[in-house]
N, C-alpha and C positions, 0 to 999 in steps of 0.2 A: 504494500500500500504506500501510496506518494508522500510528501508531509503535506503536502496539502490537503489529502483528502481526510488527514489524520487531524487535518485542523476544522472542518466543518463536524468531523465526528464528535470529536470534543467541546464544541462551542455549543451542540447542540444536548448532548449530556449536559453539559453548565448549567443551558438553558432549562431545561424539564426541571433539573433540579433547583432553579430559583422559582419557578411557578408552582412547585409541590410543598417549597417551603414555605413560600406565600402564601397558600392555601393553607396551612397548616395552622399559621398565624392565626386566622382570620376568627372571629368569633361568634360560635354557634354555640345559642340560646334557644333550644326547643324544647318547651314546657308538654313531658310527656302525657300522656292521654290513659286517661284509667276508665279501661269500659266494665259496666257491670250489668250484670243477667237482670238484676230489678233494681227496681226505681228507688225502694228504702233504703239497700246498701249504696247507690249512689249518694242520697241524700246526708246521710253519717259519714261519707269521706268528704261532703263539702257543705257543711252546715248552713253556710251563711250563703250559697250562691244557690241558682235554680237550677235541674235537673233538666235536661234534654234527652229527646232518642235521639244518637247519630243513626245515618243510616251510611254503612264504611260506601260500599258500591255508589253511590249516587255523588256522596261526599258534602250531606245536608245533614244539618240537625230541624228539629222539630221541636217546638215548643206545647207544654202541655194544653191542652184541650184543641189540640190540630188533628183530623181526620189521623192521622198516620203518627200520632205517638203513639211508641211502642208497640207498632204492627213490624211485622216481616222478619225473616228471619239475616238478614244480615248487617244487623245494625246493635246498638249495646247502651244502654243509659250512662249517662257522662254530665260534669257538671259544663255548664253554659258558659266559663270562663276558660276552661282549657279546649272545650271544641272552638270557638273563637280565635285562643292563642294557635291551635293546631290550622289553622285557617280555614274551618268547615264553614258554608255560606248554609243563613239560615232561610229557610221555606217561606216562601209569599203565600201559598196554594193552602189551603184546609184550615183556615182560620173562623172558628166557629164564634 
């Protein structure tokens, strides 16, 4: 191999490794998500905040007395401040 070609190989090693470590830097803050089978045990992990169904597939929560709280099987009760932090968008539709 040339020195030259030995020199793009190396600049570019450099490089990967200045954007991996720049990445590494960077700070990630994600407030994890506690889903729970019912609505009580939600309630007792977040006292002070409301309860929502997520629903994971769709990637909504629901507020209670909406058609579809706590219907379907692929969704979990969570409180209303961490599907928010998690960036779940909440339901317009079933607002009774």
């Amino acid at each position: 191999m040339t020195r030259s070609g030995f020199g793009r190989w190396s600049g570019g090693i450099a490089l990967a490794g200045a954007i991996m470590a720049g990445a590494g830097s960077a700070e990630v803050s994600a407030t994890p998500l506690t889903p729970f089978r019912y609505e009580a045990q939600a309630q007792r992990h977040c006292p002070h905040d409301k309860v929502v169904w997520l629903d994971f597939r769709k990637g909504i929560y629901y507020r209670k007395g909406q058609k579809r709280y706590g219907q379907g099987f692929e969704g979990s009760f969570v409180c209303l401040n961490e599907a928010r932090e998690g960036l779940y968008r909440r339901s317009l539709l079933g607002l009774r």
